[in-house]
MDTraj code that builds the backbone (N, CA, C; nanometers):
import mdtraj as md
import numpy as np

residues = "UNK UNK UNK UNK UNK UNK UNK UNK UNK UNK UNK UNK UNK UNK UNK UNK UNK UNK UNK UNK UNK UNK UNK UNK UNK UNK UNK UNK UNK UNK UNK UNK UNK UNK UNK UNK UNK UNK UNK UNK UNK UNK UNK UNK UNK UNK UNK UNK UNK UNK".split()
xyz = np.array([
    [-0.9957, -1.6329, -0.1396],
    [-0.9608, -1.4927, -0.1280],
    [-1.0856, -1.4100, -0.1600],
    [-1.1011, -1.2877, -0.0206],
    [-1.2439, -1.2394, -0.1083],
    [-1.2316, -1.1198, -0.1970],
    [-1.3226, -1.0561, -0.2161],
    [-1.3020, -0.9203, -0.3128],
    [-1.1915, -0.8408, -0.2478],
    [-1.2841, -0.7989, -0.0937],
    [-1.1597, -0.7296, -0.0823],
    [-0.9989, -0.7287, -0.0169],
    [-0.9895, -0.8448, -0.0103],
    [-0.8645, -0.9010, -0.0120],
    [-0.8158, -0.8575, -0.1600],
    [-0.9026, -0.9404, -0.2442],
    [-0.7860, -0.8687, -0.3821],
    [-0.7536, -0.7148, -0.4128],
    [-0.8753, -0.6323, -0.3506],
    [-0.9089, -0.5135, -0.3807],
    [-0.7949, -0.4268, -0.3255],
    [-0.7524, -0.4836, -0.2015],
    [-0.6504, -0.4495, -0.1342],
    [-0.5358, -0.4768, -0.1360],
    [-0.4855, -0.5932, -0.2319],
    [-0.3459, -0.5995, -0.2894],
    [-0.3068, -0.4835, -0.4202],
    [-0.4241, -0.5297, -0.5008],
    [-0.3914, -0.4444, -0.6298],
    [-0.3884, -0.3038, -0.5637],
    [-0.4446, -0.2209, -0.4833],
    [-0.4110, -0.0882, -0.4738],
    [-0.2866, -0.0909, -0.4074],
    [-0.2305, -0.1479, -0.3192],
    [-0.1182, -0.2004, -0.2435],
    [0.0611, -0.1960, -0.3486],
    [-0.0403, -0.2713, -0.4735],
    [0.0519, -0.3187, -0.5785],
    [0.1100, -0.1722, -0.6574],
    [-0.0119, -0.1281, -0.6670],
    [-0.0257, 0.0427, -0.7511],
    [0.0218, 0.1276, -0.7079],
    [0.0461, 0.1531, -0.5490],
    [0.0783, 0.2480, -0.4837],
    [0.2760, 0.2310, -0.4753],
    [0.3017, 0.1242, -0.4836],
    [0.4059, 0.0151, -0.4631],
    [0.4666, 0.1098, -0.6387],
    [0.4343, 0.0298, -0.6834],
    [0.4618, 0.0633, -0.8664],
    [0.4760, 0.2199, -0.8661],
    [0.3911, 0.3357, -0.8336],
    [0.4241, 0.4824, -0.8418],
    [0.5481, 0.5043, -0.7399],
    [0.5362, 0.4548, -0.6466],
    [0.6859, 0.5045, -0.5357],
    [0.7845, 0.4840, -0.6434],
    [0.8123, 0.3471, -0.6383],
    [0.9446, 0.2926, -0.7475],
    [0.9600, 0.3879, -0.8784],
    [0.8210, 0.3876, -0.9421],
    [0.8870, 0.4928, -1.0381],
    [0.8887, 0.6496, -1.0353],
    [0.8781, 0.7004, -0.9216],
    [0.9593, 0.8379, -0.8362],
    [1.0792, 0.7842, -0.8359],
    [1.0895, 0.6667, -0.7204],
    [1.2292, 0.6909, -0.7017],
    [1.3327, 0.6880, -0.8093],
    [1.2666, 0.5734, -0.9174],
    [1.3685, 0.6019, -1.0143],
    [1.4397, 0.7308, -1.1141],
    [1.3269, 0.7871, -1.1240],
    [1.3152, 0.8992, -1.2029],
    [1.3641, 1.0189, -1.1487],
    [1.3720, 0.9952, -1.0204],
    [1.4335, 1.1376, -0.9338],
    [1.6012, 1.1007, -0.8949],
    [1.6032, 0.9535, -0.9424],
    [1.7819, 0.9650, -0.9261],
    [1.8206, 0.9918, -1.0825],
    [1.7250, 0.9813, -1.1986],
    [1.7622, 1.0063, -1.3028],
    [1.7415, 1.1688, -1.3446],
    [1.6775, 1.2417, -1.2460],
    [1.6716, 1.3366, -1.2544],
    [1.5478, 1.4075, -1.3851],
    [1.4736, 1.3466, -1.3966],
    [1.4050, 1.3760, -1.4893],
    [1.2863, 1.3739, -1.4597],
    [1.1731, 1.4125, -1.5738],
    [1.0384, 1.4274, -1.5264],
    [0.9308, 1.3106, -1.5480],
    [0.7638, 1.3570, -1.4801],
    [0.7171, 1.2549, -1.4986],
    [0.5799, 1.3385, -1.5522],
    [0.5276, 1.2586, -1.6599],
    [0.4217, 1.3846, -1.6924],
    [0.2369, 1.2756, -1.6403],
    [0.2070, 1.4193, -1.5403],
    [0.1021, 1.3849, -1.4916],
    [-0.0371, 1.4435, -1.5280],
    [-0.1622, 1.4683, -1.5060],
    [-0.2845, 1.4984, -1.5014],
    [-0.3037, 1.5882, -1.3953],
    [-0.3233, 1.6959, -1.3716],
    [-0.3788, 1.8202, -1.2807],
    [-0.4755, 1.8431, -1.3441],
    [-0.6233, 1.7846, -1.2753],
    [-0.7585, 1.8888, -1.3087],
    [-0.7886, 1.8501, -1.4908],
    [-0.7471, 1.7624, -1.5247],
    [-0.7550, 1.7516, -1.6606],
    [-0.6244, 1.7825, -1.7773],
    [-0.5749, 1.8880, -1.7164],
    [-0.4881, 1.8952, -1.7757],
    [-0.3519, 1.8722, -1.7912],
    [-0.2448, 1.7934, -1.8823],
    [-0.1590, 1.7646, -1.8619],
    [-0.0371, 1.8263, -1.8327],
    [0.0788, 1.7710, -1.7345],
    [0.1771, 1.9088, -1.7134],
    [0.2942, 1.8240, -1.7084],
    [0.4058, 1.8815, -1.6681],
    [0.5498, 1.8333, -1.7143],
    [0.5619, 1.8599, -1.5406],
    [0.6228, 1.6989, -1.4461],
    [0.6812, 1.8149, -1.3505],
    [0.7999, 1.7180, -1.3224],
    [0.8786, 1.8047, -1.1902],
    [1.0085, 1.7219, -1.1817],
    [0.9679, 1.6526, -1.0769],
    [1.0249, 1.4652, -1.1294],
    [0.9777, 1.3848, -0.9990],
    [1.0401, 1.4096, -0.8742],
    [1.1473, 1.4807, -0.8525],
    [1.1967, 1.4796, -0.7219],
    [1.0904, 1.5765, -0.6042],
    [1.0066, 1.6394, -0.7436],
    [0.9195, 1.7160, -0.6226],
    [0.8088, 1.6580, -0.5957],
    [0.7717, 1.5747, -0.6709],
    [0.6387, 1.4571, -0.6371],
    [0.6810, 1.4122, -0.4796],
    [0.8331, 1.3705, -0.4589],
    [0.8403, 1.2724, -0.3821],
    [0.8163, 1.3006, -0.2091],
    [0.8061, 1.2298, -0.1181],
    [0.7348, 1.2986, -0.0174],
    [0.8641, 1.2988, 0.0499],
])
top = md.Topology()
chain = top.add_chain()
for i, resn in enumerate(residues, 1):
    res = top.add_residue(resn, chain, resSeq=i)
    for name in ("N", "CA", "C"):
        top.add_atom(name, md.element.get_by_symbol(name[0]), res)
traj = md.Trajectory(xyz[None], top)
């Protein structure tokens, strides 16, 4: 397997891992606290979601 074969699962894996925890969090209705520009903020995951 070369680099970027792995290089390309793990982001694969990561991108995989943030969906799931939108989706979860937006049937629980609650928030997810992210990084804007440095600074940290409170938002609601249902509006993250695309």
């Amino acid at each position: 397997m070369t680099q970027t074969e792995i290089k390309d699962k793990v982001l694969k894996g990561g991108k995989l891992a943030i969906e799931r925890l939108l989706e979860a969090k937006s049937k629980e209705n609650t928030f997810v606290v992210i990084s804007d520009k440095g600074k940290v903020v409170k938002v609601e995951a249902k509006s993250l979601k695309k």
